[in-house]
C-alpha positions as CSV (number, residue, x, y, z in Angstrom):
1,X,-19.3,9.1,-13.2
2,X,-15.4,9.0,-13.3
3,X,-13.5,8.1,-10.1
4,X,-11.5,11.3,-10.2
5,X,-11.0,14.4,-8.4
6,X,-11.9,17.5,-9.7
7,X,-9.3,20.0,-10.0
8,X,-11.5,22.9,-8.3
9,X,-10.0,25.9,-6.0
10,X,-10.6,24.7,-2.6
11,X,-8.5,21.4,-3.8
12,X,-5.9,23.1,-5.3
13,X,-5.8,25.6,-2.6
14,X,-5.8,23.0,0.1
15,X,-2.7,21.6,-1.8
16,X,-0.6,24.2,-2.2
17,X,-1.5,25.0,2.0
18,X,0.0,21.3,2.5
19,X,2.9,21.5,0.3
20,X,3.8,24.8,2.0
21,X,3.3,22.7,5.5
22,X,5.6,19.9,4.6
23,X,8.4,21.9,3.2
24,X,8.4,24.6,5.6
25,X,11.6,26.4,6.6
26,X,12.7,25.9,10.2
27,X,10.4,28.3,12.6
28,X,7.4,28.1,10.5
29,X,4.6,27.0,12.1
30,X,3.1,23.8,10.5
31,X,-0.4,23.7,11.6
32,X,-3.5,24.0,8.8
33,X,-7.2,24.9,9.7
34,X,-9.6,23.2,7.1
35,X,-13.5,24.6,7.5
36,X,-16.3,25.6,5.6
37,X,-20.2,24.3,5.6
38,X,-21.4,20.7,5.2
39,X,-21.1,19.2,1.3
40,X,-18.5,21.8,0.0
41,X,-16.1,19.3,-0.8
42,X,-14.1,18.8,2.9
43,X,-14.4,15.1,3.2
44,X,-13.6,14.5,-0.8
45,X,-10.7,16.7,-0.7
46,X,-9.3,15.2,2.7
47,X,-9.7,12.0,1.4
48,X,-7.2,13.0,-1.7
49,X,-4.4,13.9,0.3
50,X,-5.1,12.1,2.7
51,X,-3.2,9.5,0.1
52,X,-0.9,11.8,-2.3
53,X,1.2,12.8,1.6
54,X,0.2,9.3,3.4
55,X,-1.5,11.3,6.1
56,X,-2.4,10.0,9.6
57,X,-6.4,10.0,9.9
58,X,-8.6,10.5,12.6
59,X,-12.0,11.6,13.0
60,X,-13.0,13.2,16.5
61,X,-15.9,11.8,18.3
62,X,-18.1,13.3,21.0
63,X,-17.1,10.5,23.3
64,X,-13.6,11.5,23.0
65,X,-11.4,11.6,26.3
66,X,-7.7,12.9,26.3
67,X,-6.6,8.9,26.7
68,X,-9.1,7.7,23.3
69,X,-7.7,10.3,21.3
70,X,-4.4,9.0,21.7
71,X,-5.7,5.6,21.6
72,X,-7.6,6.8,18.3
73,X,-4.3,8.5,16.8
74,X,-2.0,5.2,17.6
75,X,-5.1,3.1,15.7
76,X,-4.3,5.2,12.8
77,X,-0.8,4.7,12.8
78,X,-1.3,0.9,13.1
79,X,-0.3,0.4,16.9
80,X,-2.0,-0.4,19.8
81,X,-2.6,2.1,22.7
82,X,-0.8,1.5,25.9
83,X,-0.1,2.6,29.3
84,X,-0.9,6.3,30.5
85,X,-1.6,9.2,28.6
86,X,1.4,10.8,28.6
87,X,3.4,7.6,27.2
88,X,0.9,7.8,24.0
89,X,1.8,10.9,23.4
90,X,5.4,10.1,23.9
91,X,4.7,7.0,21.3
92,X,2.8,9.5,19.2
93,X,5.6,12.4,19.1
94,X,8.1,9.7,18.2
95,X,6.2,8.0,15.0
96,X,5.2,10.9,13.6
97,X,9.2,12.4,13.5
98,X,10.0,8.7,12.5
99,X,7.5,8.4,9.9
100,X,7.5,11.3,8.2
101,X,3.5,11.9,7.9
102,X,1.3,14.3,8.7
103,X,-1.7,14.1,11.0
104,X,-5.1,15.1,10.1
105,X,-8.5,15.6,12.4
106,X,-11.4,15.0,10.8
107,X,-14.8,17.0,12.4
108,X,-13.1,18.3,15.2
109,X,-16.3,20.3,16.1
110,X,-17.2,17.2,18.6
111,X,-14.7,18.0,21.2
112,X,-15.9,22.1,20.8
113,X,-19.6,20.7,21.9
114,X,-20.8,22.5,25.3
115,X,-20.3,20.8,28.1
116,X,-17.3,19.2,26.9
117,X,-14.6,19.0,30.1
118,X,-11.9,17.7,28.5
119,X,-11.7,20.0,25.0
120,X,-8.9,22.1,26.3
121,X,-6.9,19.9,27.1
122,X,-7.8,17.8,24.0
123,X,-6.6,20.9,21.7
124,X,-3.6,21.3,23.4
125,X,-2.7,18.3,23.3
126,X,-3.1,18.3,19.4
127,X,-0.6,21.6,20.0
128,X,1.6,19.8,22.1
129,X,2.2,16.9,19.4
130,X,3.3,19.4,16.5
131,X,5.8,21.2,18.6
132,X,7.2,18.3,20.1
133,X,7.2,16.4,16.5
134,X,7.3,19.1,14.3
135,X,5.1,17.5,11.9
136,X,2.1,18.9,10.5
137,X,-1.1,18.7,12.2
138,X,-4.7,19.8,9.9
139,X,-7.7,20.3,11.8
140,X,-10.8,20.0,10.1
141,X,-14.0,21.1,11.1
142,X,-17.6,22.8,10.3
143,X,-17.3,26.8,9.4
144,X,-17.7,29.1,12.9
145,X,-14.6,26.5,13.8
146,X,-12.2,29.7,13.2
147,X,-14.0,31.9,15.5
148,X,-13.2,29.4,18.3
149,X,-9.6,28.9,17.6
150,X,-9.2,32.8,17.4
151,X,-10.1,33.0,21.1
152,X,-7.0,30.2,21.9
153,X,-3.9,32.5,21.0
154,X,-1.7,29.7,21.7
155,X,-3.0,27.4,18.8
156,X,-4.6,30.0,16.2
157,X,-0.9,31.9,16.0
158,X,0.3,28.1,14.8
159,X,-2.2,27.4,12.2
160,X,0.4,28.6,9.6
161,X,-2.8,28.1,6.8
162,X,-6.1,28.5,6.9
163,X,-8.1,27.4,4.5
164,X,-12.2,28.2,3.5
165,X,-13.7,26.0,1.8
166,X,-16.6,27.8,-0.1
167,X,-19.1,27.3,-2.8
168,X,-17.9,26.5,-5.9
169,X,-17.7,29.4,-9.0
170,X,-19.2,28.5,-12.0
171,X,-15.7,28.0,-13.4
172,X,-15.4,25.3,-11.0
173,X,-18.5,23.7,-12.1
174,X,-17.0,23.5,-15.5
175,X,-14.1,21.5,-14.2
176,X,-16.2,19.0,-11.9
177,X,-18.9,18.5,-15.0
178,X,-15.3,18.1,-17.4
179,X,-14.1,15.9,-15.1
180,X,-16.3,13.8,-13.3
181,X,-19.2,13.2,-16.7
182,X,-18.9,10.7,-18.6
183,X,-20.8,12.9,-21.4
184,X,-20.9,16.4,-22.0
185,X,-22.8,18.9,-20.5
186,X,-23.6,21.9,-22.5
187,X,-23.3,25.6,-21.0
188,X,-26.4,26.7,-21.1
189,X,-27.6,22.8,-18.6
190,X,-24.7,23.4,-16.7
191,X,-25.6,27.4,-15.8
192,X,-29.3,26.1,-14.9
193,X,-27.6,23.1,-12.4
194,X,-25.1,25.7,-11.0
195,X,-27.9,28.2,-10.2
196,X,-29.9,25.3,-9.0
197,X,-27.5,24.0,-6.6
198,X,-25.7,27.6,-5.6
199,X,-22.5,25.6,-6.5
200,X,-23.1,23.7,-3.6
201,X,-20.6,20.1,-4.3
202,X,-22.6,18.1,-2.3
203,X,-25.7,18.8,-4.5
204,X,-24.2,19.7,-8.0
205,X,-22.4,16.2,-8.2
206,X,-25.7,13.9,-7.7
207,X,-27.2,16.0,-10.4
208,X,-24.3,16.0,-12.6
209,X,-25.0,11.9,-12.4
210,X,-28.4,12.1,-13.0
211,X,-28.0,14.0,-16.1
212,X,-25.4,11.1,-17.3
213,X,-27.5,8.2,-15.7
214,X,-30.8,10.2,-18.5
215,X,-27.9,10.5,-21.1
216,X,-26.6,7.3,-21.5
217,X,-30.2,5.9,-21.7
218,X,-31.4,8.1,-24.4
219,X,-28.1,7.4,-26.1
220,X,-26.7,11.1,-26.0
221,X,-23.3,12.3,-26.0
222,X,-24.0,15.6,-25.1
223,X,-26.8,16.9,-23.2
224,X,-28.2,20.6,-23.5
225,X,-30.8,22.5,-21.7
226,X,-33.1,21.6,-24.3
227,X,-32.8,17.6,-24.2
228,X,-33.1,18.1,-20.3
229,X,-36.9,19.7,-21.1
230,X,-36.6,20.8,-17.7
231,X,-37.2,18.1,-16.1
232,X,-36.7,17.9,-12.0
233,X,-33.3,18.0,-10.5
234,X,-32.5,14.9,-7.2
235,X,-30.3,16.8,-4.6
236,X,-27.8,15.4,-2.7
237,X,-26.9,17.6,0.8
């Protein structure tokens, strides 16, 4: 399989969100909401721009306080944390202005956990660093994230773009089979792995590679439903 990203319509829409982010006009807000169930591409896609815009990376943890977010944030800007909490965010604020680069939160769903004291506060402080730096700020999380930000006026009224990510179309699986293969997949194999996986990326890109992995052994360029002889499909999430 090629090292590539596919070109599909929760990357591209995710892209266009993040362009419209970083060249906003004055008084547009500049926070994006990324969810959508587990393997539908979230972590692939962040992972892309988390390079093409040179993105700040953190992923949330359930042992998260107000202070080791911070602490996390400055690790991912390449300083250490130090002194209170307010003077990280201070240090925070002023490297992301500085620096020009966005921030992104990776599985935020850990600090929405029941029980969780500090996940206001947490949130707020995720507010209170794009307004005071006016950089942009993506939250990432599991789908049913949306409802609970729809119930925090303050921060859902700032999430400029929100962004789905779905299952893919069969169009899509065109492009990640084009893509990603490193021999072709025929319509008619590729319809029976799309129904098989209901588009899911997590479990249509193992398969995709066991199809090549079968292909290049038997020597084929091309694979159709027919040389598959419907054999068992290996899912992935």
């Amino acid at each position: 399989m090629k090292a590539k990203i596919a070109g599909v319509k929760n990357i591209t829409r995710l892209g266009d969100a993040l362009d419209a982010v970083m060249t906003r006009s004055t008084g547009v807000e500049g926070m994006v909401l990324v969810y959508g169930a587990s393997g539908v591409g979230k972590s692939t896609a962040l992972a892309y721009y988390l390079n093409q815009f040179d993105a700040i990376y953190v992923e949330a943890s359930p042992a998260w306080s107000l202070g080791s977010m911070y602490a996390a944030i400055l690790a991912g800007i390449g300083i250490a944390a130090k002194g209170r909490a307010a003077d990280m965010e201070r240090q925070i604020i002023s490297e992301l202005s500085a620096s020009n680069r966005p921030l992104f939160v990776d599985e935020l769903d850990y600090i929405l956990l029941p029980g969780q004291g500090t996940t206001l506060r947490m949130l707020e402080a995720l507010r209170s660093i794009y307004s005071k730096s006016q950089m942009p700020v993506l939250i990432c999380g599991m789908s049913g994230i949306e409802r609970k930000f729809k119930l925090r006026e303050q921060l859902w009224r700032r999430m400029f773009q929100r962004i789905e990510f779905v299952d893919l179309d069969l169009d899509d699986a065109r492009i990640v089979a084009d893509t990603l293969c490193e021999v072709g997949i025929a319509d008619d194999l590729l319809a029976d792995v799309f129904a098989a996986t209901a588009g899911r990326m997590g479990r249509l890109v193992p398969v995709l590679a066991q199809i090549e992995r079968r292909a290049k052994g038997n020597g084929w360029k091309t694979v159709d439903r027919q040389q598959w002889g419907g054999k068992s499909w290996h899912f992935g999430r």
